[in-house]
C-alpha positions in Angstrom: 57.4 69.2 11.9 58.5 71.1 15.1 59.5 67.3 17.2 61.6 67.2 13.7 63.2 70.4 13.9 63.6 70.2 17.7 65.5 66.6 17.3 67.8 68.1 14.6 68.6 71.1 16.7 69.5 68.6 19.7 71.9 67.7 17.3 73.0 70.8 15.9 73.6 71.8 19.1 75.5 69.0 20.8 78.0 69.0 17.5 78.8 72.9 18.3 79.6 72.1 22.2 81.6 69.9 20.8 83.4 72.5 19.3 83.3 75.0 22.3 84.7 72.0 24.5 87.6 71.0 22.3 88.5 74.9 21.7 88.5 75.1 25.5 90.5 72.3 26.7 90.7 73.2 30.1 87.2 72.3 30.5 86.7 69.2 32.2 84.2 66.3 30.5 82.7 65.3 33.2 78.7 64.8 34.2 79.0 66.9 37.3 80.4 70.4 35.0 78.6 69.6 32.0 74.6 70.9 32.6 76.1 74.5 33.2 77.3 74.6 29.5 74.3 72.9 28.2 71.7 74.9 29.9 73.3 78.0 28.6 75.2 77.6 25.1 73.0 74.6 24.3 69.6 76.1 25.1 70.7 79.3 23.2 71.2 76.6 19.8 68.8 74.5 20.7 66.0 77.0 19.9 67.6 79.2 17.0 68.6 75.7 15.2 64.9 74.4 15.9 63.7 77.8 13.8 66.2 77.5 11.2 64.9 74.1 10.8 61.3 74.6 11.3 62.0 77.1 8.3 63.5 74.2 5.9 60.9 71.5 6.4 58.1 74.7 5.8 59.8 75.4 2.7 60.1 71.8 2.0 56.5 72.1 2.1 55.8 74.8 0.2 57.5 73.3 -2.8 56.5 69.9 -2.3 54.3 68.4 -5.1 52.0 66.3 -3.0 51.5 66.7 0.7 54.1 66.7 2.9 53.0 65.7 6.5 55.9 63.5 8.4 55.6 62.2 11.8 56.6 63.3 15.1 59.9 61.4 14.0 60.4 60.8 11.2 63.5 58.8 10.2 63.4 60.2 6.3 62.9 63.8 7.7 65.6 63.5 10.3 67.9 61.9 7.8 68.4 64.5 5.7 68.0 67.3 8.0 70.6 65.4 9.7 72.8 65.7 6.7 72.6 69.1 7.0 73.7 69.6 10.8 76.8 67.2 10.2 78.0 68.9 7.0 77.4 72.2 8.8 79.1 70.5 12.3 82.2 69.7 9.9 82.4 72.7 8.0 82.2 74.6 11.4 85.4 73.0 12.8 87.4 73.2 10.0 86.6 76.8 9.8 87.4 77.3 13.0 90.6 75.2 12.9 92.2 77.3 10.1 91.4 81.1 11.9 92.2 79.9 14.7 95.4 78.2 13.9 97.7 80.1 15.8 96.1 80.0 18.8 95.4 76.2 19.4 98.2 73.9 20.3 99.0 70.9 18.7 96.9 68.4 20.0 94.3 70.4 20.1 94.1 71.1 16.5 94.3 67.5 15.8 91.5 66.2 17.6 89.6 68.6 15.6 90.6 68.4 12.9 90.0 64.4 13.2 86.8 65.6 14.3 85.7 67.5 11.3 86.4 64.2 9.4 84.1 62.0 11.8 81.1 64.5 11.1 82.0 64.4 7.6 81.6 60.7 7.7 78.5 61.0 9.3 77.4 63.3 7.0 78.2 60.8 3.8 76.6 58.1 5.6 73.3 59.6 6.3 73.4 60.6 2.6 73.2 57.0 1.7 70.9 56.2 3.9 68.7 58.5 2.9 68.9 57.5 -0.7 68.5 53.6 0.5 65.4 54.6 2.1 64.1 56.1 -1.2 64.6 53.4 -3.1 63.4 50.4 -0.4 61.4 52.5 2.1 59.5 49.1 3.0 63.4 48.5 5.0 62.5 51.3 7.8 62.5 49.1 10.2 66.2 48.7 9.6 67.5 51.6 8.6 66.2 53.5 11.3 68.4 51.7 14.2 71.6 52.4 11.6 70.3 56.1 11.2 70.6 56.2 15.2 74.0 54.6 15.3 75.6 57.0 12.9 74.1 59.9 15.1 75.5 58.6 18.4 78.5 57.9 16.9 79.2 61.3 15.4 78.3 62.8 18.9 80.2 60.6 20.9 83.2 60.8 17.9 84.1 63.9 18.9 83.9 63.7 22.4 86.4 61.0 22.4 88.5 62.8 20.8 88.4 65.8 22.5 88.9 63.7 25.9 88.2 64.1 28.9 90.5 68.0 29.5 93.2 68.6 30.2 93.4 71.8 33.3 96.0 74.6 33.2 99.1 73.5 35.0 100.0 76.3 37.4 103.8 76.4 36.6 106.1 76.6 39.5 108.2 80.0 38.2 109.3 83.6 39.1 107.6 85.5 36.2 109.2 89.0 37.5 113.0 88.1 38.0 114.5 90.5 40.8 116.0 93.4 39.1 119.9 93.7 38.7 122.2 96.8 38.8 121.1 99.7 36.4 123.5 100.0 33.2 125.6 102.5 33.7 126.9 103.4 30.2 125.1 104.9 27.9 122.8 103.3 25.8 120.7 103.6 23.3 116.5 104.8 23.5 113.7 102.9 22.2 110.4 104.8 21.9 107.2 102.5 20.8 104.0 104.2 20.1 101.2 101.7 19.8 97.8 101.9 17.9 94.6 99.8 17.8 93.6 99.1 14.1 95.6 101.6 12.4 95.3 101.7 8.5 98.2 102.2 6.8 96.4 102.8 3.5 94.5 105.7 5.2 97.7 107.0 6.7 99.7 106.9 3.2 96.3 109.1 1.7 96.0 111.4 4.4 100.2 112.0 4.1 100.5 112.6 0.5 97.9 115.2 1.0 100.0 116.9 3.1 98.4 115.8 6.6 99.3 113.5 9.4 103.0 115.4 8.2 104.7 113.2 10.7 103.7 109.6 9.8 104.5 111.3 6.5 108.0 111.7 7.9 108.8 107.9 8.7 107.1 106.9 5.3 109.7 109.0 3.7 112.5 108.3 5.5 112.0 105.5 7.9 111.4 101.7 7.7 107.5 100.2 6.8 106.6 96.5 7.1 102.9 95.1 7.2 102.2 92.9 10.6 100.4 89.8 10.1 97.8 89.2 13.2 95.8 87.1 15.5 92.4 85.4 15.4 90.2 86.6 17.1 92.0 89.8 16.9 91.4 91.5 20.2 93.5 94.3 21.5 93.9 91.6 24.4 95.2 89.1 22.8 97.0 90.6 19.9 99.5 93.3 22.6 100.1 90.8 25.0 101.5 88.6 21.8 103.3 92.2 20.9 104.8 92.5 24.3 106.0 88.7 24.7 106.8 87.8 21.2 105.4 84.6 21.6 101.8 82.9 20.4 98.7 82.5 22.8 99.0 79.2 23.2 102.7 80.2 24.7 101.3 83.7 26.9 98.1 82.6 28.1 96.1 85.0 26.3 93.8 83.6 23.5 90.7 86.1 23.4 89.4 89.8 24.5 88.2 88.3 28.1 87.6 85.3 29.9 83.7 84.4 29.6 82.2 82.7 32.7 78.8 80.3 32.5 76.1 82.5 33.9 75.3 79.2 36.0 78.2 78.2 37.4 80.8 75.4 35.6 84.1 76.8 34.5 85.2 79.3 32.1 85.5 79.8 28.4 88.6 81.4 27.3 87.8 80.9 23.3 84.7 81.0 21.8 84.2 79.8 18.2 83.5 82.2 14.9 81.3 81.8 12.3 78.3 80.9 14.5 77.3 84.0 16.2 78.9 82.2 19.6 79.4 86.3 20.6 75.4 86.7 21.1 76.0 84.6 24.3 77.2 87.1 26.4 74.7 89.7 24.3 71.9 88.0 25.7 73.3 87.2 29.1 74.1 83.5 29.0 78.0 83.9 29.4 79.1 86.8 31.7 82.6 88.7 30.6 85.4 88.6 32.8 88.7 90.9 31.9 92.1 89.7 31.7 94.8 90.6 34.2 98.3 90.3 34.6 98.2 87.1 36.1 96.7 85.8 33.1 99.9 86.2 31.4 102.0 82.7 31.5 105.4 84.3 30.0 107.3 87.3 30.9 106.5 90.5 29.0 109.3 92.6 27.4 109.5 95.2 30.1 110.0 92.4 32.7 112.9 91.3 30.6 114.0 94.6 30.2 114.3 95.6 33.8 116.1 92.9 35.0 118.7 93.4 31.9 119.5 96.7 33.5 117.0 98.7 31.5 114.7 101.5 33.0 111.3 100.9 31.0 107.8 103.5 30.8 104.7 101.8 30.0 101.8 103.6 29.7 97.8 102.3 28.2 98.8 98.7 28.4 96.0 96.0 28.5 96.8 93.2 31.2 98.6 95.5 33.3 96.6 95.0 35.9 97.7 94.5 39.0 100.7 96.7 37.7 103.8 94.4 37.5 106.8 95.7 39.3 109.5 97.1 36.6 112.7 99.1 36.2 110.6 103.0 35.8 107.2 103.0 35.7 103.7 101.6 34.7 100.4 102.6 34.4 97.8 100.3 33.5 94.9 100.7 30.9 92.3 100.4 33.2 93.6 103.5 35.1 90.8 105.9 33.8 88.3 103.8 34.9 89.2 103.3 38.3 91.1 106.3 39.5 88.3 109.2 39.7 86.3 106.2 41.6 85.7 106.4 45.3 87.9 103.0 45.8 90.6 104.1 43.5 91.7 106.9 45.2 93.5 104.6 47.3 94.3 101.7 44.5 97.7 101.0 44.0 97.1 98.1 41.8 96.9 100.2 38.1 100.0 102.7 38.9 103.5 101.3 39.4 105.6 102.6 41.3 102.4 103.6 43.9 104.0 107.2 44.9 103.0 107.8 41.0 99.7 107.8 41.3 99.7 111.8 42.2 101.0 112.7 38.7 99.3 110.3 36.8 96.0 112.0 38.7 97.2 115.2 37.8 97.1 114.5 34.0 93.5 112.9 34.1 92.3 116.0 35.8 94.0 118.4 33.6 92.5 116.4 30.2 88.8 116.1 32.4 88.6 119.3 32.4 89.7 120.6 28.7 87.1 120.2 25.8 87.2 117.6 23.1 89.9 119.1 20.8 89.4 115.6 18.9 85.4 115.4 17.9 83.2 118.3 18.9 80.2 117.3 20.8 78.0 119.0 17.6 79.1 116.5 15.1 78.6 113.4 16.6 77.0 111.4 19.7 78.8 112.4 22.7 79.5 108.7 23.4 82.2 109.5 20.3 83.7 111.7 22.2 85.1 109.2 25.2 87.6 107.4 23.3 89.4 110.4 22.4 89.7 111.5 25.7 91.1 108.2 26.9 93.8 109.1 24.4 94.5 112.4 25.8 94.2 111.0 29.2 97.2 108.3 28.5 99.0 110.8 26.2 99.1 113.3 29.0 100.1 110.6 31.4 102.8 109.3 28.5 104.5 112.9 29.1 104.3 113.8 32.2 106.4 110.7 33.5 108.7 110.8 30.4 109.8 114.6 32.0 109.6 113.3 36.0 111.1 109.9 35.2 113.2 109.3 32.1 113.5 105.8 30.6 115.6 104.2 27.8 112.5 102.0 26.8 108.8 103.1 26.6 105.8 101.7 25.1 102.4 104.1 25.0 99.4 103.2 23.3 96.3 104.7 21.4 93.3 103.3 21.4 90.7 105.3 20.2 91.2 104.5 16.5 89.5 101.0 17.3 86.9 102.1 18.9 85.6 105.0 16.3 86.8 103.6 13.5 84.2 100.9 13.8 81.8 103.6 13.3 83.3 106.4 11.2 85.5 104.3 8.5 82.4 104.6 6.0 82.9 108.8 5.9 86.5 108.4 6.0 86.7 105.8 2.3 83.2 106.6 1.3 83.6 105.1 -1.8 84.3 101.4 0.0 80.2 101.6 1.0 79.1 103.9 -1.9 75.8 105.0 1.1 77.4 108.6 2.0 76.3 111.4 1.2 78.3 114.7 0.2 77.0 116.7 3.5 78.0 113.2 6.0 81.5 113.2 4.2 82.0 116.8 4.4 80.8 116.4 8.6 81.7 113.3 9.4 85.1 112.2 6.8 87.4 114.2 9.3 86.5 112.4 12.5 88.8 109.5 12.1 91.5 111.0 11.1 91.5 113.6 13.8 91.9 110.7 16.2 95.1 109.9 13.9 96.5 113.4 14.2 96.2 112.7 18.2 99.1 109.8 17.0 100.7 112.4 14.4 101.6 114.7 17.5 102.8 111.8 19.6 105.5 111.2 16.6 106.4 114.3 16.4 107.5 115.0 19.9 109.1 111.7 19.7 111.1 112.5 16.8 112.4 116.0 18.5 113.7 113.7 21.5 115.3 111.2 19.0 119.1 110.9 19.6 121.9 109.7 17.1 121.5 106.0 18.5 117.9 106.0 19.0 115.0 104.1 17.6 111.0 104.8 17.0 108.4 102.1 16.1 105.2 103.0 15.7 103.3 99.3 16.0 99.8 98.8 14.6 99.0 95.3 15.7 95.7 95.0 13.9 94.4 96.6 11.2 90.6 97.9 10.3 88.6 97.2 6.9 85.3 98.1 5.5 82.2 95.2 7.1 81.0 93.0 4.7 77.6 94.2 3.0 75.8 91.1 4.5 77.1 92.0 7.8 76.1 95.6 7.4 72.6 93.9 6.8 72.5 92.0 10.1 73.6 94.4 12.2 70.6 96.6 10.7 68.6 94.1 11.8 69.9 93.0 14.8 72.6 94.7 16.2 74.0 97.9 15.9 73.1 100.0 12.6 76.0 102.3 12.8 79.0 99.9 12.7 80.9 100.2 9.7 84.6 98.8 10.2 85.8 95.6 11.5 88.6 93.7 12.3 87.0 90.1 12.4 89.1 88.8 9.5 92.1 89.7 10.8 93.6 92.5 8.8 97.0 93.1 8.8 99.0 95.6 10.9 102.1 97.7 10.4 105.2 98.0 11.5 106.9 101.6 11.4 110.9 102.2 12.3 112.3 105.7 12.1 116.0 106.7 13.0 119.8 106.7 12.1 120.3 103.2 12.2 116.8 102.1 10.1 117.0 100.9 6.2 115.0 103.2 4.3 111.8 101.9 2.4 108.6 99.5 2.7 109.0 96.2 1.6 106.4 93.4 0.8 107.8 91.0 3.3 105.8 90.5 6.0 106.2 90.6 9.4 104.3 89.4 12.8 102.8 91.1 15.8 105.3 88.0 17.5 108.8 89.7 16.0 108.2 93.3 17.9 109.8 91.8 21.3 112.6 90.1 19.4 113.4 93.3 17.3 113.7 95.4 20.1 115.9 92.7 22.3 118.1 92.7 19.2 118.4 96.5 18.8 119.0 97.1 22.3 122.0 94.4 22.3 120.4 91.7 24.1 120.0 88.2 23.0 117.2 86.4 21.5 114.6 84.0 23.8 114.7 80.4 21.4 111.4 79.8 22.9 109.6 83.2 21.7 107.8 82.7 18.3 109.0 85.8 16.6 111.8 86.8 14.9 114.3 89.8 15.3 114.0 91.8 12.0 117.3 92.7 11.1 116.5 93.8 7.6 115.1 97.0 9.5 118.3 98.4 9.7 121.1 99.2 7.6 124.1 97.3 7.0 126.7 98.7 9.0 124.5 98.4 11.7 123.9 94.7 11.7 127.7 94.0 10.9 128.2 94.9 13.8 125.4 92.9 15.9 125.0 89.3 15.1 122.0 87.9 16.4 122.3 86.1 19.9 120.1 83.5 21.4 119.7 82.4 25.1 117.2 79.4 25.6 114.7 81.4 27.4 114.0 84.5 29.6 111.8 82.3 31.2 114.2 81.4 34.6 
């Protein structure tokens, strides 16, 4: 039984880096690059598929009614075992092709979706041959060179169709325009306050109950819209969409890193879902490489910005590293990681303009130093306690450079929600697990909200600086929701027994807008991460790229606001 389940797995396996190698086109299909990605992502299948289907031919036995005892190969084993791995193989690329739609181009999606249908195919015909060999198993000897044909073909099916890769084209373009003259007239401010998986819903409860009195504010009087998302929602992929208002397959960015082959043989940019594809690096057959700037094939709103005449603050940005040149300042979300570092005393590439990099010092120093105001180091592991002093630490940052340096546009961003509301969203909607306990409510319910109030002061200080002609968005680009009981059972298991929220289906983020110019109220329509850029080129009086994917949303503001700006378009910011 275990040559049978080994041959199946061989199969299993080659159908799902199939589907690694057509989500990563850029991958070359050639002899010389290929052992690399079998030795690593095949040999990690190989032997998980081989137990799953050492387990079904052992149940097979168990429930057999006369002995069960096949060959090393056997054709009538492999044959349905084989129906399995091709129905699986199918159901796995459509899967894939549907939540990962917006990230694939066109042609990719095709050939995998044509794909899909080939392993289907294969799947129906080993079906019938499997039944043929039921009712004339004295034909063996013929059905077992057609059983072979059919799995070659649905191996090599795929591969076709994939082709051979096609590699990045390095495109010959100035990403970073030189700058022109400053406007001189006044114009109007746009603050934008970003949050990792933010939760409306727990924002809404938290304000009619008289806290977080400041999102409460914009609820009341301001503008709310739900953001539709990536897949895979990473903060990666999701903010650069935010900040260029155009798709991954447009900006380069497609996942939360860029996973190299622990032995050598290119890089994987997407991995597939639904096959736990993430355990690779886990277990040390793909090694994580971050993003950086240069991964970015687009311009990014501040780049547009400054060369429009605008002086732009960004502050907690992911892919911001090497900072970009802009119009005001920059500092990068890797700055706390780097900067109290023996080599980053002297590293210029996470602070932009360099002479910066004194203040920004200043105001990580000045948060080191100061206890956790956010989670006290009594409730909860102190590993709970970094992400809210990252917060601080960009917050502190955020304000400091807004007094030394003013800007018409800036963009800070919160990430700490993300990271403990993974682990505290069961105490803060205990009645979405129904496992809490009155005392871990009452100790542990406040936690994520706290990290909310951290935003809720942010607002505040944002709405005292408003002007007459200014605007506030607070962006959510992803959302957070409860993990599915059967993935609360794994990670029991498996992984990690103290992970509660997710964001792996993609929920949906918010959009708020607060000022003199908004339309009151929350509508059902729904918006995309992809319209944030255009909205804010439209608002700030500058025209529309036809190229980005988003769309400027005009039904923000009121009416005698938009009479007076019609919509513009340019072809692209892109030269």
């Amino acid at each position: 039984m275990l040559a049978n389940s080994m041959a199946a797995a061989a199969l299993g396996t080659a159908y799902v880096i199939a589907l690694v190698l057509h989500l990563n086109p850029q991958l070359p299909l050639n002899p010389a690059r290929l052992p690399p990605l079998v030795t690593t992502v095949g040999l990690f299948y190989v032997v998980h598929l081989t137990v799953i289907f050492y387990i079904l031919l052992v149940l097979r036995q168990l429930l057999a009614r006369e002995i069960f005892s096949p060959a090393w190969l056997s054709v009538s084993v492999l044959v349905w075992l084989s129906i399995v791995a091709s129905a699986a193989g199918a159901a796995l690329m459509w899967t894939n092709l549907f939540t990962f739609s917006l990230v694939l181009d066109a042609a990719t999606a095709s050939a995998l979706d044509r794909s899909a249908i080939v392993l289907t195919a294969a799947a129906v015909l080993c079906a019938l041959l499997a039944l043929f060999l039921q009712k004339v198993p004295e034909a063996k000897a013929v059905w077992a060179p057609l059983f072979v044909l059919v799995v070659l073909a649905s191996v090599a099916g795929p591969l076709t169709l994939r082709g051979c890769g096609t590699p990045t084209v390095l495109e010959a373009r100035s990403i970073d325009a030189a700058f022109g003259i400053a406007r001189a007239e006044p114009s109007a401010r746009v603050t934008l306050i970003a949050i990792d998986a933010g939760s409306l819903d727990l924002i809404t409860r938290a304000a009619a109950e008289g806290r977080l009195p400041n999102f409460g504010r914009i609820l009341d009087a301001g503008a709310v819209r739900h953001l539709a998302t990536l897949r895979p929602t990473s903060a990666e992929a999701v903010w650069s969409a935010v900040a260029t208002g155009k798709l991954p397959q447009k900006n380069g960015v497609r996942s939360a890193a860029i996973y190299q082959l622990s032995g050598g043989g290119g890089a994987i940019q997407l991995l597939p879902d639904y096959c736990f594809a993430h355990s690779l690096e886990r277990f040390g057959f793909l090694l994580e490489q971050a993003h950086t700037s240069a991964t970015l094939r687009t311009r990014t709103l501040w780049s547009i910005l400054s060369t429009n005449g605008f002086s732009v603050g960004v502050v907690g940005w992911p892919l911001t590293q090497p900072a970009p040149a802009v119009r005001g300042y920059l500092v990068s979300d890797t700055y706390h990681r780097v900067a109290l570092t023996p080599s980053g005393i002297d590293d210029n590439s996470t602070v932009y303009p360099p002479d910066l990099r004194h203040a920004a010092l200043a105001a990580l120093e000045s948060v080191a130093d100061a206890p956790s105001a956010v989670v006290p180091a009594s409730l909860v592991d102190v590993r709970h306690e970094t992400p809210a002093r990252i917060d601080r630490v960009y917050d502190r940052i955020a304000q400091r450079l807004a007094r030394e340096r003013p800007a018409q546009v800036t963009f800070t961003r919160y990430q700490s929600l993300d990271a403990i509301g993974h682990y505290f969203l069961r105490y803060a909607s205990p009645s979405e697990f129904g496992d809490v306990s009155d005392d871990e409510q009452r100790r542990l319910g406040p936690v994520l909200e706290r990290h909310y109030a951290v935003v809720d002061e942010a607002i505040g200080r944002a709405m005292v600086a408003l002007g007459p002609e200014d605007l506030l968005l607070v962006v959510s680009g992803f959302g957070m929701e409860p993990l599915g009981l059967g993935k609360r059972l794994v990670e029991r298991v498996i992984g990690d027994p103290d992970i509660s929220g997710t964001h792996e289906s993609a929920p949906d983020g918010f959009l708020m807008a607060y000022g003199a110019s908004v339309a009151r109220g929350r509508q059902q329509a729904l918006a995309s991460v992809v319209d944030v850029a255009p909205t804010i080129l439209y608002f700030l009086g500058l025209p529309i790229g036809r190229d980005m994917d988003g769309d400027a949303r005009a039904d923000l503001f009121q009416r005698s606001f938009t009479d007076e700006r019609p919509i513009t378009f340019i072809p692209t910011y892109e030269r």
